[in-house]
Each structure stands twice: as C-alpha cells, then as structure tokens.
N, C-alpha and C positions, 0 to 999 in steps of 0.2 A: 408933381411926382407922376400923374399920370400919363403927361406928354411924357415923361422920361422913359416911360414903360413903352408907351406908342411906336416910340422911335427906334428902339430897340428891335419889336417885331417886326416893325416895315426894314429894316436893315439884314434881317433875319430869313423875313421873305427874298429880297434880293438876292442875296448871295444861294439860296436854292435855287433860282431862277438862271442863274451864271453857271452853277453846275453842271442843270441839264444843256442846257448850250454846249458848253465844254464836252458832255457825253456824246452830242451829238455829232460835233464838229469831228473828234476821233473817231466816232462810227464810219462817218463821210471816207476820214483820210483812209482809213482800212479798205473798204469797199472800192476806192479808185487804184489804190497800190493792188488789191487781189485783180481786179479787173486786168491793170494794163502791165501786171509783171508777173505773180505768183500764175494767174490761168493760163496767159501764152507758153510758159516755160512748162506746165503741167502739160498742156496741147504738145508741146515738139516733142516732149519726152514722149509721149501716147505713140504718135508716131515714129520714131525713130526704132522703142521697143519691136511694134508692129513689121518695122522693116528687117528687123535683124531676124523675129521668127520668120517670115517667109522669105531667106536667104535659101539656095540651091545647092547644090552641085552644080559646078563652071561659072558660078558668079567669080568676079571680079573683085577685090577689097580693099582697104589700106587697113589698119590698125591702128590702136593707139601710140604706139611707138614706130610706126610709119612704114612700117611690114607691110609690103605689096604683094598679093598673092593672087589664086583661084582657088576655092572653094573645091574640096575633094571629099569633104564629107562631112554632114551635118547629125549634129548630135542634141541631146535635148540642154545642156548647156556649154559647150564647145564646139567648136569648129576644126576639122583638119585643113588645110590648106596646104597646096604647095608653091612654095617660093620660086624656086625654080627645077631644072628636070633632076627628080629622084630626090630634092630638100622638101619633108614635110614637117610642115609647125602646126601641133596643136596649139589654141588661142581658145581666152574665153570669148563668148559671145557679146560680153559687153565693152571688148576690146575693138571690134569693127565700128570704126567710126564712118565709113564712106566708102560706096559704090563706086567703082573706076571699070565697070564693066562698058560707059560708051569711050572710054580715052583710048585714043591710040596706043596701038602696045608695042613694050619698049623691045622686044627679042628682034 
C-alpha cells in the first residue's frame, strides 16, 4: 500500500513539472511573435503617424482611395488638398497613405 501511495505522488510531481514547461514554452512563443510581428508593425505605425503630422503645404500625396493631390492646407485632423486647378478635397489625415512629392508629375 505504501508503494501505491509513492507512485502516486511521484506521478503527481511529474505532471507539475510538464506544466511549468508548457508555461514556459508559450512564454517563449509569445515573446518571439511580439518580437518579429506585433513590434515591427507598432515601429511603421509610429512612423508613418509621425509622417502624416509633419505633412505641409505643397506636399505631394496619394490617399486611400487613390486620390493624387497637393496639400493646400493642413489642419489638426484633416487635410485640404487639391486635385487638380480649382478641385479641392478635404481628406482625413489617416487617409494619406504615400508621398509622391519626388514622382514625376503627371499635368
């Protein structure tokens, strides 16, 4: 009867010992997924905000919906732009996806 009991607890210890493993192992996979997906993607975003507040007057832009313009006037969450001579679009800010201020211009 007391080997019965013995083996119990050494079986009892095991399986605690598997757990913390298993804790650890997911710690690992979380820490390598924030490393080489959730931080990069927090880093572009960081940047890309950073580039939209220091947009101009006479920059250059595309939009989300593919709106090619110049910057006519900067606001604390919108943008005036004009499309072309005497078409102005206001846009939000989080709608400028891309500087086209070095591409050749199409007029």
């Amino acid at each position: 009867m007391n080997t019965l009991f013995l083996q119990g607890a050494a079986a009892g210890t095991a399986g605690t010992g598997g757990n913390w493993s298993f804790l650890v192992m997911m710690l690992l996979i979380f820490v390598v997924m924030w490393l080489f997906m959730i931080r990069p993607q927090q880093k572009k975003q960081k940047e890309i905000n950073n580039w939209r507040n220091s947009l101009k007057k006479g920059d250059r832009i595309v939009t989300v919906g593919g709106i090619y313009g110049t910057v006519v006037e900067v606001k604390e969450i919108f943008l005036i732009i004009e499309v072309t001579d005497g078409v102005k679009l206001r846009v939000d800010k989080s709608s400028v996806v891309r500087d086209t201020t070095d591409l050749q211009s199409t007029k």
